[in-house]
C-alpha atoms as a printed R data frame, in Angstrom:
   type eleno elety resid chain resno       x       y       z
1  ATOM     1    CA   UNK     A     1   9.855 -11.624 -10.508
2  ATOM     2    CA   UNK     A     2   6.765 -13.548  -8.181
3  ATOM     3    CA   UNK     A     3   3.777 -11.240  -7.532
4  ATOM     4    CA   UNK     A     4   1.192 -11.729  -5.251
5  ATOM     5    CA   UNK     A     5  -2.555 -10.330  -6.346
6  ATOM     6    CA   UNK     A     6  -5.305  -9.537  -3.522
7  ATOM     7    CA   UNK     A     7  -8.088 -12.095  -6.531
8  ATOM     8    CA   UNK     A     8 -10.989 -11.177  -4.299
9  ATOM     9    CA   UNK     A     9 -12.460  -9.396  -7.377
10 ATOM    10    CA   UNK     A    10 -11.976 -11.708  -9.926
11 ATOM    11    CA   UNK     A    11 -13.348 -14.420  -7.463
12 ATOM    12    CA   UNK     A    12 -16.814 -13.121  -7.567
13 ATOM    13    CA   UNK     A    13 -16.578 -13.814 -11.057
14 ATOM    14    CA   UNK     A    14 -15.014 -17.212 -11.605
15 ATOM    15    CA   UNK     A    15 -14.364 -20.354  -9.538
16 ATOM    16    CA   UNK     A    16 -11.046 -20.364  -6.933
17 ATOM    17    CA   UNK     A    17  -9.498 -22.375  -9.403
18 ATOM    18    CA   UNK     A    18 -10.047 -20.546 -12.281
19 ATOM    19    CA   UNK     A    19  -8.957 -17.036 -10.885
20 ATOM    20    CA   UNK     A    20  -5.486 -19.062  -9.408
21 ATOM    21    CA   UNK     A    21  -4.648 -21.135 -11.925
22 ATOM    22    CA   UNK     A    22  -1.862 -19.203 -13.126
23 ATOM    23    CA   UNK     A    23  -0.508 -18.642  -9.549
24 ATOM    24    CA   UNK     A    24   2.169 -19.840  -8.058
25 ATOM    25    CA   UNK     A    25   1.110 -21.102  -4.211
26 ATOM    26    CA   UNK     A    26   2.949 -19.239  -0.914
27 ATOM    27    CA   UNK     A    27   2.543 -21.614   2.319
28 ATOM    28    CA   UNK     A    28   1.283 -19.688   5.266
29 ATOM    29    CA   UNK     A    29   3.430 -20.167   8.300
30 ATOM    30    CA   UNK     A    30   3.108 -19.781  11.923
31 ATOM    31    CA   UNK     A    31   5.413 -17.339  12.050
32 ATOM    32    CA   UNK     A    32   3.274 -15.152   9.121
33 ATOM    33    CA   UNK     A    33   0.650 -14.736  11.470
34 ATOM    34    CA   UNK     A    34   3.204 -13.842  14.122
35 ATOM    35    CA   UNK     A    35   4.272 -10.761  12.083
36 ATOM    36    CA   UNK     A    36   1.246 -10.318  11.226
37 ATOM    37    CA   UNK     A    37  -0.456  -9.445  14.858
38 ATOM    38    CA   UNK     A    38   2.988  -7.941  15.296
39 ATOM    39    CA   UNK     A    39   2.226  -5.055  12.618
40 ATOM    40    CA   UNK     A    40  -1.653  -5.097  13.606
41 ATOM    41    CA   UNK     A    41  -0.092  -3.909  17.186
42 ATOM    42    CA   UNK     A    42   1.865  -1.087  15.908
43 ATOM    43    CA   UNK     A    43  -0.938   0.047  13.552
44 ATOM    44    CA   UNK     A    44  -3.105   0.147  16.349
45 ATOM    45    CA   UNK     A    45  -0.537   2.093  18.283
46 ATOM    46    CA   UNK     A    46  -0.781   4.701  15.883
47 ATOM    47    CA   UNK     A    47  -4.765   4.762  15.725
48 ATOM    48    CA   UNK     A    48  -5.254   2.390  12.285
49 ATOM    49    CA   UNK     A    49  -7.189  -0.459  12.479
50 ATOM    50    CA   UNK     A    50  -6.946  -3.026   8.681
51 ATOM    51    CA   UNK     A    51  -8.283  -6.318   8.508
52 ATOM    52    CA   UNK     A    52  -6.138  -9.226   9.777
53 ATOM    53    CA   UNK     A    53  -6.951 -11.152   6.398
54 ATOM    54    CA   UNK     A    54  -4.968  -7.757   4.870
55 ATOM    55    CA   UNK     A    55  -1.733  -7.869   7.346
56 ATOM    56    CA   UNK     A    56  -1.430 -11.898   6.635
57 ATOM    57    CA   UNK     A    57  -1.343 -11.046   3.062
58 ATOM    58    CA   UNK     A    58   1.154  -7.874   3.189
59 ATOM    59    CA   UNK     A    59   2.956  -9.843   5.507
60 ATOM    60    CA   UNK     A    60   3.377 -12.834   3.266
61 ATOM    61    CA   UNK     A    61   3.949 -11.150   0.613
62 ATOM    62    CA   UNK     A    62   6.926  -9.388   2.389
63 ATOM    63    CA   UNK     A    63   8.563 -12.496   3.445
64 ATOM    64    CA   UNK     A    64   8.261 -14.223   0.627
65 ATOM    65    CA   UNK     A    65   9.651 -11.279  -1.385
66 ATOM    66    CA   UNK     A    66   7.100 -10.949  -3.961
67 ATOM    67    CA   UNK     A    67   5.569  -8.158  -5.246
68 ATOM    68    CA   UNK     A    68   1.601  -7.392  -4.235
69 ATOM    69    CA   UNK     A    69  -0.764  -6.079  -6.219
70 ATOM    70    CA   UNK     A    70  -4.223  -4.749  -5.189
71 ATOM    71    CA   UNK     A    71  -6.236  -1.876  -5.130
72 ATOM    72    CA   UNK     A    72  -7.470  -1.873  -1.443
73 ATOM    73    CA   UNK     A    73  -5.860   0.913   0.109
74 ATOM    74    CA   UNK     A    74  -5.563  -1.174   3.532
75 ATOM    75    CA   UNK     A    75  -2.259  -2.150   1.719
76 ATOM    76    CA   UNK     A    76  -0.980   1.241   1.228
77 ATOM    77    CA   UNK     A    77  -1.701   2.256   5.104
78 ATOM    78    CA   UNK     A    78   0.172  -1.049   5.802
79 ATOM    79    CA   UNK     A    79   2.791  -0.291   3.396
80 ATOM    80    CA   UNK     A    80   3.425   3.228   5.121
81 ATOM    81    CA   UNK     A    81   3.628   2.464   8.587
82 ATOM    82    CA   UNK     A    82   4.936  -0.689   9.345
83 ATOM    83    CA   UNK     A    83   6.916  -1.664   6.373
């Protein structure tokens, strides 16, 4: 199983390639941050604004069919009501 962590924590703490080192890389596309404004649209639609840097992560994560974990609850609104 591929999971995808939200490392803005652990950067604080350690160089970029430190806290990734054990990660495998996902190329954003195009198309990512075509689903991505996609979803922001909808959210908006029903009154929830989340960071775009949030929705291209969900939505990556989605398409590449990995798991995300994180602990910003951005995720969960995502999660709820567009995925």
């Amino acid at each position: 199983m591929s999971v995808l962590i939200d490392t803005s924590a652990w950067i604080e703490k350690r160089t970029l390639d430190e806290a990734l080192s054990f990660a495998q890389r996902i190329e954003v596309m195009t198309k990512h941050w075509d689903l991505a404004a996609g979803y922001a649209t909808k959210l908006r639609a029903k009154g929830v604004t989340v960071p775009a840097s949030d929705l291209l992560i969900a939505t990556v994560a989605v398409e590449a069919g990995v798991v995300l974990i994180a602990r910003d609850q951005h995720f969960v609104m995502i999660r709820d009501r567009v995925l």
